[in-house]
C-alpha positions as a Markdown table, in Angstrom:
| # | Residue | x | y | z |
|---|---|---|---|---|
| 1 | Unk | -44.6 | -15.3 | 56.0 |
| 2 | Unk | -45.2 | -12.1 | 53.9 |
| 3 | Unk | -46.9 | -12.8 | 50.4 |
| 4 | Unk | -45.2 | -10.5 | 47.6 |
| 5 | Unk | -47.2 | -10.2 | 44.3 |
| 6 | Unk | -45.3 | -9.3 | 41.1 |
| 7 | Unk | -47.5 | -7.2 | 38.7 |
| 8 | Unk | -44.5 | -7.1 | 35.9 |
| 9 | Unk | -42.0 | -9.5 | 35.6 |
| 10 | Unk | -39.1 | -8.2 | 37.9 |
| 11 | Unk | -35.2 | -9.5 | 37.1 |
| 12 | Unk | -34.2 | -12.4 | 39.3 |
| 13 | Unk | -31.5 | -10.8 | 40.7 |
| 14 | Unk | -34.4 | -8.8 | 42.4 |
| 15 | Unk | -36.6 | -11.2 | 43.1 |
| 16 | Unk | -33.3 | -13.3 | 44.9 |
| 17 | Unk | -33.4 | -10.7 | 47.8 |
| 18 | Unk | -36.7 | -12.4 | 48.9 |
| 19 | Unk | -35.6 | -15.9 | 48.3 |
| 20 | Unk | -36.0 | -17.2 | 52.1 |
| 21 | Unk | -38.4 | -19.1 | 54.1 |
| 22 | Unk | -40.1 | -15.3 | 55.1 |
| 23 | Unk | -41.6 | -14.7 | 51.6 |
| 24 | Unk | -43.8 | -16.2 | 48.7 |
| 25 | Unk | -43.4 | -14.8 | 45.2 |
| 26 | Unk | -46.9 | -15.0 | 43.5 |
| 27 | Unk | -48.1 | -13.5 | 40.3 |
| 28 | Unk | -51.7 | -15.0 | 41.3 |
| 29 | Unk | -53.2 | -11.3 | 41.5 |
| 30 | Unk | -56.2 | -12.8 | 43.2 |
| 31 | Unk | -53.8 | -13.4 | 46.3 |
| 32 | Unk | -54.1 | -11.0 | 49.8 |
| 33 | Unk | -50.8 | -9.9 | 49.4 |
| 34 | Unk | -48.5 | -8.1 | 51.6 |
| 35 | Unk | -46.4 | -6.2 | 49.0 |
| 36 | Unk | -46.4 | -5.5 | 45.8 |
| 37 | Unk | -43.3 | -4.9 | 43.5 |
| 38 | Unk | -44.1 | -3.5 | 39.7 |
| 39 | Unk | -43.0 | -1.9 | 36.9 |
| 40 | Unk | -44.9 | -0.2 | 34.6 |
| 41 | Unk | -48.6 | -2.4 | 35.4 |
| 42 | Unk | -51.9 | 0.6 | 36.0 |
| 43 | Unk | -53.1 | 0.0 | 39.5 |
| 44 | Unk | -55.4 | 2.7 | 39.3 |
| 45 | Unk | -58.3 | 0.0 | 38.6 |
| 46 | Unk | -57.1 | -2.7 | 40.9 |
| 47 | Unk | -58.8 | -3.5 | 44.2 |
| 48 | Unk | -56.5 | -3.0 | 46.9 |
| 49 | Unk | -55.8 | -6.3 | 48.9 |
| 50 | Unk | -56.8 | -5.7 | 52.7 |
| 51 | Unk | -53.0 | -7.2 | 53.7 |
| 52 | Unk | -50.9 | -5.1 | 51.7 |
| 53 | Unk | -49.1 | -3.1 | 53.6 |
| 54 | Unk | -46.3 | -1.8 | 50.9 |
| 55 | Unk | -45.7 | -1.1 | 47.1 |
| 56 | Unk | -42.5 | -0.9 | 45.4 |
| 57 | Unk | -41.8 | 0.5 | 42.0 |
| 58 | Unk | -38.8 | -1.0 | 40.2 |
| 59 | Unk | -38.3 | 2.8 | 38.9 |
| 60 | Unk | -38.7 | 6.1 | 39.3 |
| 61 | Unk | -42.1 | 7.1 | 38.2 |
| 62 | Unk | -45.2 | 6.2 | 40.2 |
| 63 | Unk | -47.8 | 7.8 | 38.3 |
| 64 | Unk | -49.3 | 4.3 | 37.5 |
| 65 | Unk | -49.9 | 4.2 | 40.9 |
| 66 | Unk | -53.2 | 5.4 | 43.2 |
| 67 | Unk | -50.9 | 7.0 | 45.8 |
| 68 | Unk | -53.4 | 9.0 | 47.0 |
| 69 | Unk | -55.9 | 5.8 | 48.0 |
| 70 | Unk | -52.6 | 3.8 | 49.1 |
| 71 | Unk | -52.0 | 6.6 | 51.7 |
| 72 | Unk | -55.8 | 6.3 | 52.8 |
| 73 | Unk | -55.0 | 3.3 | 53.7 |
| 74 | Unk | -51.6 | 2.9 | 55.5 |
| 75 | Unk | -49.8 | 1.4 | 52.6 |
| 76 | Unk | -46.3 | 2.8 | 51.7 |
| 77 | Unk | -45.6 | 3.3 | 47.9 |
| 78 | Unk | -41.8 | 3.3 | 47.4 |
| 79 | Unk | -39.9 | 3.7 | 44.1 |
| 80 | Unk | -36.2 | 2.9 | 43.2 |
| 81 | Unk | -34.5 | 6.8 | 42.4 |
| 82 | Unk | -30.9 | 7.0 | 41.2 |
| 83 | Unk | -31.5 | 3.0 | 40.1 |
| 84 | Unk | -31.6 | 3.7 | 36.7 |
| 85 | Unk | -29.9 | 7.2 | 36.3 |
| 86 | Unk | -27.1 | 5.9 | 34.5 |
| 87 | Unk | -29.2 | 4.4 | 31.8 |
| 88 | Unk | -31.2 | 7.4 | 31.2 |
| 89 | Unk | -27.6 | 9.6 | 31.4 |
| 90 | Unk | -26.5 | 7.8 | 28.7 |
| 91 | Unk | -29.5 | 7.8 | 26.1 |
| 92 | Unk | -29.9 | 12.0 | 26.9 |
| 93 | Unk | -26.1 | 12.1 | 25.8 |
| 94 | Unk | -27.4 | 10.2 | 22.8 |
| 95 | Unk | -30.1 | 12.7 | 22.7 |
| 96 | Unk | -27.7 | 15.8 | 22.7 |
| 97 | Unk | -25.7 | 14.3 | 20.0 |
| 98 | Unk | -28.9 | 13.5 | 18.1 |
| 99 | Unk | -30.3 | 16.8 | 18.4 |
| 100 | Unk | -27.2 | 18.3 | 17.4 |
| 101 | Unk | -25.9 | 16.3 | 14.3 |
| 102 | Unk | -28.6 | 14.9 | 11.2 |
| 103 | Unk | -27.0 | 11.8 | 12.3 |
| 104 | Unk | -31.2 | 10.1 | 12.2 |
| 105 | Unk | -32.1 | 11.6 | 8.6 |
| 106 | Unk | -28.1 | 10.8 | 7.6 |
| 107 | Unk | -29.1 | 6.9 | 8.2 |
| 108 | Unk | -32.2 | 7.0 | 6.5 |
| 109 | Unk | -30.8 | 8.7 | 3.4 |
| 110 | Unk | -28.5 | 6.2 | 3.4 |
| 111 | Unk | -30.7 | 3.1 | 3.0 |
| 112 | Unk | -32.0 | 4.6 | 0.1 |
| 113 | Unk | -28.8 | 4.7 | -2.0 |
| 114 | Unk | -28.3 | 2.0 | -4.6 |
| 115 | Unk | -26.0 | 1.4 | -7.4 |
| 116 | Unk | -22.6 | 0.9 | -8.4 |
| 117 | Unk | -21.6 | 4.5 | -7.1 |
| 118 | Unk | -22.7 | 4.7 | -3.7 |
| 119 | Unk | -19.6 | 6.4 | -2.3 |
| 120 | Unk | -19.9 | 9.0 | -4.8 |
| 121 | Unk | -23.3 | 9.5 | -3.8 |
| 122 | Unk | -22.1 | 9.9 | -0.5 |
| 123 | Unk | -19.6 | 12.1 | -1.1 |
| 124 | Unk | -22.2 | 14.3 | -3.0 |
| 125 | Unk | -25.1 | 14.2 | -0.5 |
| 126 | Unk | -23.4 | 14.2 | 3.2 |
| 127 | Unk | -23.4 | 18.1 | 3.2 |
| 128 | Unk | -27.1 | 18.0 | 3.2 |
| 129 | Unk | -26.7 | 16.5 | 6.9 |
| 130 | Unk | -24.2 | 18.7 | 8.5 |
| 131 | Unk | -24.9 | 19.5 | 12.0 |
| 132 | Unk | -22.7 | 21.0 | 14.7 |
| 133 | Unk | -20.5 | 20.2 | 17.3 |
| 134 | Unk | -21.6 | 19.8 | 21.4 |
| 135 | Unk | -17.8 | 21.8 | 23.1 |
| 136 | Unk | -17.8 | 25.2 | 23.9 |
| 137 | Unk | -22.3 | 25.5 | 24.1 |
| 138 | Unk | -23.8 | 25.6 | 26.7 |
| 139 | Unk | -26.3 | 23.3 | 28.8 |
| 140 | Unk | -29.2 | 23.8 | 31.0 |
| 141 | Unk | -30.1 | 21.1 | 33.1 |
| 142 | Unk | -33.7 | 21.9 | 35.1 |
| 143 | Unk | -34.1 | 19.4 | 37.8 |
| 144 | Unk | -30.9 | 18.5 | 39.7 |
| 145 | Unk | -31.8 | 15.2 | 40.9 |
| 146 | Unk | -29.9 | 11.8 | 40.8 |
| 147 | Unk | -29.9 | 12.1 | 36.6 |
| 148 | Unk | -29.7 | 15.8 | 36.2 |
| 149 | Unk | -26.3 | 15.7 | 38.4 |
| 150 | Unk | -25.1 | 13.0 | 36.2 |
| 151 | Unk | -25.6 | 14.7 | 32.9 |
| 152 | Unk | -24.6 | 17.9 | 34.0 |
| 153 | Unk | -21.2 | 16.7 | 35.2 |
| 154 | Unk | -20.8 | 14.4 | 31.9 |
| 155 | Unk | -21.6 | 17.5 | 29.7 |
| 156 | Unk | -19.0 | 19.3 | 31.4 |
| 157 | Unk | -16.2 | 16.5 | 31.1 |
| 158 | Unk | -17.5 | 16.6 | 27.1 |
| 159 | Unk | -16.1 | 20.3 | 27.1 |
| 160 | Unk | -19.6 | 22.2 | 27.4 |
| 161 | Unk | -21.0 | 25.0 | 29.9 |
| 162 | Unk | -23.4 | 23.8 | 32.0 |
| 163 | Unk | -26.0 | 26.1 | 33.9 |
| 164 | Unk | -28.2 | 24.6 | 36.3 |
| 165 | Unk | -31.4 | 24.9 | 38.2 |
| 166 | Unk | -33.1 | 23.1 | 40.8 |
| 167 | Unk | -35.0 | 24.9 | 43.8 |
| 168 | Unk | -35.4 | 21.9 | 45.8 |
| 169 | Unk | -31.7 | 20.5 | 45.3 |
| 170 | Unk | -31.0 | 18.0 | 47.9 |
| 171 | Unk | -27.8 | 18.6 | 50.1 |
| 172 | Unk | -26.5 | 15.1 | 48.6 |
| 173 | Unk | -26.7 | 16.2 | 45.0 |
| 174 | Unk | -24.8 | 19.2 | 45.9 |
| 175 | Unk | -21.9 | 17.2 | 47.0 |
| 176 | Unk | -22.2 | 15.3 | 43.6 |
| 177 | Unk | -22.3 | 18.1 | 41.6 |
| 178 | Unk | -19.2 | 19.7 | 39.8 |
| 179 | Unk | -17.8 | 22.7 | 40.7 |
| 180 | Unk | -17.7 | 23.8 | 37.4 |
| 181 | Unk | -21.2 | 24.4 | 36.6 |
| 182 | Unk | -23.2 | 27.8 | 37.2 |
| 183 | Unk | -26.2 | 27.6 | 39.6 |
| 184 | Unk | -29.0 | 29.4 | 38.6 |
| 185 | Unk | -31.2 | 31.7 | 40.6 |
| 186 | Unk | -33.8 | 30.7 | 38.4 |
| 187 | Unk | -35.4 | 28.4 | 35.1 |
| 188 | Unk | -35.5 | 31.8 | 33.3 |
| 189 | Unk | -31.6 | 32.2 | 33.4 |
| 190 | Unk | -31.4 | 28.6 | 32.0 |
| 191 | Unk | -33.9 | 29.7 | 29.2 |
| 192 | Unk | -31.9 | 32.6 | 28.1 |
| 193 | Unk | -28.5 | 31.3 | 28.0 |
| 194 | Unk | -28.9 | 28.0 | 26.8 |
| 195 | Unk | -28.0 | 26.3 | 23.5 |
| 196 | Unk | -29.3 | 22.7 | 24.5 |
| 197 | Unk | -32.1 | 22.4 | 27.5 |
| 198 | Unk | -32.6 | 19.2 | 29.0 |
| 199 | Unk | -35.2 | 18.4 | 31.7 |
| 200 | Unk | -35.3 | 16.3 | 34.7 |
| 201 | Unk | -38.3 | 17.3 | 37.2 |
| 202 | Unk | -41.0 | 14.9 | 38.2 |
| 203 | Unk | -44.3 | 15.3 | 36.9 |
| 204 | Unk | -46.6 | 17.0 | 39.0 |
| 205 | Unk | -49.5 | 19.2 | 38.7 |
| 206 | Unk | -47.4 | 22.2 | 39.2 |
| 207 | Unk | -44.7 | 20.9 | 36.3 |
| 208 | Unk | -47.2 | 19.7 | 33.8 |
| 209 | Unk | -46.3 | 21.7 | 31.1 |
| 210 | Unk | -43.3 | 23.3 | 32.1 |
| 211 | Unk | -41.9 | 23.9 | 29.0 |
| 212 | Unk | -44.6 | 25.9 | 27.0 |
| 213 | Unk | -45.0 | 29.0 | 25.0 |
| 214 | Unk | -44.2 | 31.3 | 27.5 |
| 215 | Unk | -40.9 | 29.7 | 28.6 |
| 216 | Unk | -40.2 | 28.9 | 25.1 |
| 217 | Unk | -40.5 | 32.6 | 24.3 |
| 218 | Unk | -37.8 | 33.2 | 26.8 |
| 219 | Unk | -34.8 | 30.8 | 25.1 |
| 220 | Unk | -32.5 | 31.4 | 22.7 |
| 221 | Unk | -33.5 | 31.1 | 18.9 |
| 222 | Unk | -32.6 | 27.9 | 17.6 |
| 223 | Unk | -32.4 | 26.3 | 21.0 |
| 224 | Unk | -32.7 | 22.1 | 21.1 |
| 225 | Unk | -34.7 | 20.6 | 23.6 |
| 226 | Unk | -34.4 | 17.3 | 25.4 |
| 227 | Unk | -37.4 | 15.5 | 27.3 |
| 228 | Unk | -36.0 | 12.4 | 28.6 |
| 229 | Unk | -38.3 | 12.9 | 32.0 |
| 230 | Unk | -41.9 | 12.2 | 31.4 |
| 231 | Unk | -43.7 | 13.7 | 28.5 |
| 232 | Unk | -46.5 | 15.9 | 30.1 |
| 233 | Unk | -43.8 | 18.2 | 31.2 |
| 234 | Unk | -43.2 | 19.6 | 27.1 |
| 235 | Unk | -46.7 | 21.3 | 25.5 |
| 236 | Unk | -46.8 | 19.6 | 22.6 |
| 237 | Unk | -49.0 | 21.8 | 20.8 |
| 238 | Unk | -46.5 | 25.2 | 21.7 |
| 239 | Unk | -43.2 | 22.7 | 20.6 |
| 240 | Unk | -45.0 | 22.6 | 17.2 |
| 241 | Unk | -45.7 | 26.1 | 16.9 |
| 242 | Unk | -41.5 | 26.7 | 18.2 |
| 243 | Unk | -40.1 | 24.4 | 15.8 |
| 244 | Unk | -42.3 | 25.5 | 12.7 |
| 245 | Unk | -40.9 | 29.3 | 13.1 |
| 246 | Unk | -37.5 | 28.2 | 13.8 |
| 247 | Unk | -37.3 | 29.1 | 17.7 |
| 248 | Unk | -36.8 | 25.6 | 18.7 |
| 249 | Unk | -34.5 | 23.9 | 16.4 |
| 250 | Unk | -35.2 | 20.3 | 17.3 |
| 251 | Unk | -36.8 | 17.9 | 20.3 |
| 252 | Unk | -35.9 | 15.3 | 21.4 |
| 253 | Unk | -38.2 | 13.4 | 23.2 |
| 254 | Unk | -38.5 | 9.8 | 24.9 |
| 255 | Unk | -42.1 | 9.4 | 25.1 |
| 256 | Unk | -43.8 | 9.5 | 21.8 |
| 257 | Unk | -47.9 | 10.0 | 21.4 |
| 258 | Unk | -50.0 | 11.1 | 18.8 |
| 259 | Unk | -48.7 | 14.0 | 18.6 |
| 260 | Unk | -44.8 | 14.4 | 18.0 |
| 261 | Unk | -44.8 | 11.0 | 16.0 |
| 262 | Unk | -43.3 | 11.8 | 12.7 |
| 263 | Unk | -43.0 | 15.4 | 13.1 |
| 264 | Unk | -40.8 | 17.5 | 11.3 |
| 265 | Unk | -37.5 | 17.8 | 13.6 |
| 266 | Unk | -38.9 | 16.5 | 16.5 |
| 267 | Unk | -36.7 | 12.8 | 17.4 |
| 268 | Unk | -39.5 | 10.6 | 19.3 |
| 269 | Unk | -37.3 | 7.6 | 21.0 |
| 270 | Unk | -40.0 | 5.2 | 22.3 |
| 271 | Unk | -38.7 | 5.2 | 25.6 |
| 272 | Unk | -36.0 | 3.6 | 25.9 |
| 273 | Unk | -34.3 | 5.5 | 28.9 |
| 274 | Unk | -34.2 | 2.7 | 31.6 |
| 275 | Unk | -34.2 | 0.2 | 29.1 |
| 276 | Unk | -30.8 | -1.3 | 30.2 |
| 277 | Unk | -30.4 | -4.6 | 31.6 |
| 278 | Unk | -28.3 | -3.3 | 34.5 |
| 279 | Unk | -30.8 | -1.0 | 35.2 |
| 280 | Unk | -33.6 | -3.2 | 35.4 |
| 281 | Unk | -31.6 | -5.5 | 37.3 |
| 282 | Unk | -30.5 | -2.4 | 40.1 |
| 283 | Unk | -34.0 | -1.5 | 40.2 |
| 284 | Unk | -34.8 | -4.9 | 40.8 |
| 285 | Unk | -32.5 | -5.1 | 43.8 |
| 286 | Unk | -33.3 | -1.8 | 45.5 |
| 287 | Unk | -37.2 | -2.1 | 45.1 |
| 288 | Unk | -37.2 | -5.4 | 46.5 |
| 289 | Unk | -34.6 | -4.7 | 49.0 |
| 290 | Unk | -36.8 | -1.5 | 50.4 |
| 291 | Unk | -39.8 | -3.7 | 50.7 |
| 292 | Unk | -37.9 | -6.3 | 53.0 |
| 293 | Unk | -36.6 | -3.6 | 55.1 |
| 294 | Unk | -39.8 | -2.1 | 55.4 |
| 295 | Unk | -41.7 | -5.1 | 56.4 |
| 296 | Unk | -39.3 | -7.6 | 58.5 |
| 297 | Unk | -38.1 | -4.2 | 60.4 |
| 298 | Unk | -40.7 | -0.9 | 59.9 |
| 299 | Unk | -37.9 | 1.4 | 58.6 |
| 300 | Unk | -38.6 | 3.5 | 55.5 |
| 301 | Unk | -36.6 | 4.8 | 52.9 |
| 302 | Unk | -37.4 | 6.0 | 49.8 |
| 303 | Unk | -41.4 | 6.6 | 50.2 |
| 304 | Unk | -43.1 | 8.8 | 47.8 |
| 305 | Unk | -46.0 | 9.3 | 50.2 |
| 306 | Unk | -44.2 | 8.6 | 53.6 |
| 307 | Unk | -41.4 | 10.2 | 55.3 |
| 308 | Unk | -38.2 | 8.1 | 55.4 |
| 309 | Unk | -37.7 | 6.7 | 58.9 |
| 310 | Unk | -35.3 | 4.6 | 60.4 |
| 311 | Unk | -34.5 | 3.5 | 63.7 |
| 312 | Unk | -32.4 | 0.6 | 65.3 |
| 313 | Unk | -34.0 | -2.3 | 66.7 |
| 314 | Unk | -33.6 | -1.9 | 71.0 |
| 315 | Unk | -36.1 | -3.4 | 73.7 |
| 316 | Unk | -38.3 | -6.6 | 73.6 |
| 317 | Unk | -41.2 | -5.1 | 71.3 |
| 318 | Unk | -41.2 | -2.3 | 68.1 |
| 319 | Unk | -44.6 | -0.8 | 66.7 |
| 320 | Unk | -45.2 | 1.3 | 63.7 |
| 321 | Unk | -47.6 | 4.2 | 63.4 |
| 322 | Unk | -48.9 | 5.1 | 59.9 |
| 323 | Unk | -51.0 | 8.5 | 60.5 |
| 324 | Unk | -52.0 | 11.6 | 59.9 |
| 325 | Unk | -49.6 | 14.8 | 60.1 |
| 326 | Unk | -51.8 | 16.5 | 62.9 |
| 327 | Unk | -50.9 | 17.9 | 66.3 |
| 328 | Unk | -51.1 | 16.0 | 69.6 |
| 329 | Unk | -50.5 | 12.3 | 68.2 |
| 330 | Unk | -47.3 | 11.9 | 70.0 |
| 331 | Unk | -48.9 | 13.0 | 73.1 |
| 332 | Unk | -51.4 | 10.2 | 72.5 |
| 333 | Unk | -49.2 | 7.5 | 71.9 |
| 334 | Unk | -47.3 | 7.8 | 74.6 |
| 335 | Unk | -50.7 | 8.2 | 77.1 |
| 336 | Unk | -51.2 | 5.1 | 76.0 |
| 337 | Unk | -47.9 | 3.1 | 76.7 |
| 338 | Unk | -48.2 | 5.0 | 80.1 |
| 339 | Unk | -51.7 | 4.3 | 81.3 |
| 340 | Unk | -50.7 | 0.8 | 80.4 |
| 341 | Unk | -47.5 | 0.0 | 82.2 |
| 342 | Unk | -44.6 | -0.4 | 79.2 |
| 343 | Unk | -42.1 | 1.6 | 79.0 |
| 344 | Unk | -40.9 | 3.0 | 75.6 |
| 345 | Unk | -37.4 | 2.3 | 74.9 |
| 346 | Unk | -37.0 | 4.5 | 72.1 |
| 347 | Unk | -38.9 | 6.5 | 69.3 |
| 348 | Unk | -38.7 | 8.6 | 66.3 |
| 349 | Unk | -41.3 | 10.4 | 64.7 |
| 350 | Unk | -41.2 | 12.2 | 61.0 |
| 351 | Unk | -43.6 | 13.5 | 59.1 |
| 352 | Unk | -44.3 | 14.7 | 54.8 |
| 353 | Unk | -46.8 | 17.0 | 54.0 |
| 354 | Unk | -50.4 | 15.3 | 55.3 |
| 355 | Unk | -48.6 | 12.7 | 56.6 |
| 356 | Unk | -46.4 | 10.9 | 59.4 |
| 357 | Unk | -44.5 | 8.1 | 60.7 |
| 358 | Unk | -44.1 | 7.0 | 64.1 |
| 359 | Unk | -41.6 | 4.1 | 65.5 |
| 360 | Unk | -42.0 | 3.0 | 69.2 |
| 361 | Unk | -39.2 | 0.6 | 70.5 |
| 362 | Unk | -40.5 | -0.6 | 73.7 |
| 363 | Unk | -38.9 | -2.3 | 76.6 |
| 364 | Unk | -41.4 | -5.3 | 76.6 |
| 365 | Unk | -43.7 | -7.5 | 74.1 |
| 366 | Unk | -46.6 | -4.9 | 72.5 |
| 367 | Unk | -49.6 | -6.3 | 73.7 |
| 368 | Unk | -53.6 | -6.3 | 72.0 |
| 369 | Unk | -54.5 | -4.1 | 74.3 |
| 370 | Unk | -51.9 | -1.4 | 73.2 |
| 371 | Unk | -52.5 | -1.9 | 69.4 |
| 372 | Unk | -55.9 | -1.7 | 70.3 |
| 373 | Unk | -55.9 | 1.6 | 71.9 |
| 374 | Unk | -53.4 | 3.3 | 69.4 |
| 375 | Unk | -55.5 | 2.2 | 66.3 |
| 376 | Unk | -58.7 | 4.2 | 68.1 |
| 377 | Unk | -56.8 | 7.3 | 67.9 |
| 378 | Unk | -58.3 | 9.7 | 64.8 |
| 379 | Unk | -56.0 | 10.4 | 62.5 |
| 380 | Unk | -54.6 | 6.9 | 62.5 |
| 381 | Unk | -54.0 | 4.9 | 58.9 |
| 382 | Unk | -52.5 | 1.4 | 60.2 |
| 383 | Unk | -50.6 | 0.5 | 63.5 |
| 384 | Unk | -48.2 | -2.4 | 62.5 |
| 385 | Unk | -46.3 | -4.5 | 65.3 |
| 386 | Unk | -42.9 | -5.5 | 64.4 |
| 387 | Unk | -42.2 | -9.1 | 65.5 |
């Protein structure tokens, strides 16, 4: 039986694809569990349980996760991309139309009005929030991923250009992505020929600020920007400076702080992206359907830290290899199998950055000896049999 701790409460219809006689759904967080599935809960602090062999993030982010110490340790972090895209689609349309119309200041002038002639005020007042329409401007989407493919195509059904920019674009969002809108050769060319510019990268060290004073320098005057990704990517501090002179008309962002709260055209929404219940409920589902898979059968898709791997069950016995992305480990692993009589079946290794995966199908039952052996090779994380 695997133990599954929940660290946020996950949506039934998630929690249903463990409902068999294999698992037991705890929230007891003193429990040695064997996966973990979470939201948004900081595991930085938390003591690692010796059992737990996989995390699964009911999202995309996985910053409130200590990826680096779960690799350490053989445990696969896995998170739920494309589960929410729609959601977060939806409320950066909301932010283009936002950005582009008074529609937020409209409202609140609004509440103020009192008085038998309210529509007259109305009438009188409205040009004071004029904005401007979204067809004919154009786009740029940086970061081509599941939710930069599906605003990009929207805009484009909306009646906008789009330009786009993604170095690492995946051969699958290619295929998704419409004929219709220009690739760029790089961010600058999105910069300068944008109206609206709309981000969708991960956060990383390298993309921490990627929209700063530099880059803002290079885009048009009067460009609107849109930060529905994760906040570190925007410089808060240069933002303030563009929209004070007039080079960045508005921001729209979906993680408010200290800083952009109640600023002068700058439309903090406290982020609500995901905040759907179908998108909690497909996160649910695929975060708690990737942890299954991973544990009854070894395969791996959608690790942050791990490559994904899969390979069909065949022979008697299956072992999984957690280690390091070093030369001569294959060599090793087979030695072994050798020097000890079993025949392997079949095997597939990969390997991201530091790190690799190995899965050995064998032709009989992996014996102590065997796991023994493999798990005294250097460079090895965790040797998992697969019964």
């Amino acid at each position: 039986m695997f133990n599954i701790l929940t660290l946020n409460k996950i949506a039934a219809c998630g929690l249903d694809q463990l409902a068999d006689s294999k698992y037991n759904i705890t929230d007891d967080a003193a429990t040695n569990c064997d996966g973990i599935i979470l939201r948004s809960f900081a595991m930085h602090d938390m003591e690692l349980p010796t059992n737990l062999k996989a995390v699964a993030r009911a999202g995309a982010g996985t910053n409130n996760i200590p990826i680096d110490k779960c690799s350490e340790k053989g445990i696969v972090v896995f998170n739920t991309p494309g589960a929410n895209a729609n959601a977060v689609k939806e409320l950066v349309l909301a932010g283009l139309f936002l950005s582009s119309r008074d529609i937020t200041g409209g409202i609140d002038w609004a509440k103020t009005l009192t008085g038998d002639d309210v529509a007259k005020q109305v009438e009188k007042g409205k040009s004071n929030f004029a904005g401007s329409e979204i067809q004919g401007k154009t786009l740029g989407v940086i970061g081509l991923g599941a939710i930069g493919v599906l605003v990009a195509n929207t805009a484009i059904h909306l009646g906008m250009k789009v330009i786009g920019f993604d170095p690492y674009l995946s051969v699958d969002a290619a295929w998704r992505l419409s004929s219709h809108i220009k690739h760029a050769k790089s961010a600058d060319e999105v910069y300068q020929e944008a109206d609206y510019i709309t981000i969708h990268v991960p956060l990383t060290d390298e993309t921490k600020h990627t929209v700063n004073g530099d880059t803002i320098a290079k885009m048009k005057d009067g460009v609107k920007v849109l930060n529905f990704a994760r906040g570190e990517l925007v410089d808060n501090e240069a933002m303030k400076v563009a929209l004070a002179s007039g080079k960045v008309s508005k921001y729209v962002v979906d993680f408010p702080n200290g800083e952009v709260i109640n600023e002068k055209n700058i439309i903090a929404i406290p982020h609500l992206g995901a905040s759907t219940e179908e998108s909690e409920d497909n996160c649910a589902v695929m975060a708690a359907q990737e942890l299954s898979n991973y544990l009854e059968t070894g395969n791996i898709l959608n690790s942050v830290n791990f490559p994904n791997c899969d390979l069909p069950f065949s022979g008697k016995g299956r072992i999984a290899i957690l280690h390091k992305n070093i030369p001569n480990m294959l060599t090793q692993f087979t030695n072994i199998f050798a020097e000890n009589n079993q025949n392997i079946a079949d095997l597939i290794n990969k390997s991201k950055k530091d790190l690799a995966y190995t899965i050995i199908n064998t032709d009989d039952i992996v014996t102590d000896d065997i796991v023994d052996k493999l798990k005294a090779v250097s460079g090895i994380l965790r040797v998992r049999v697969i019964k």
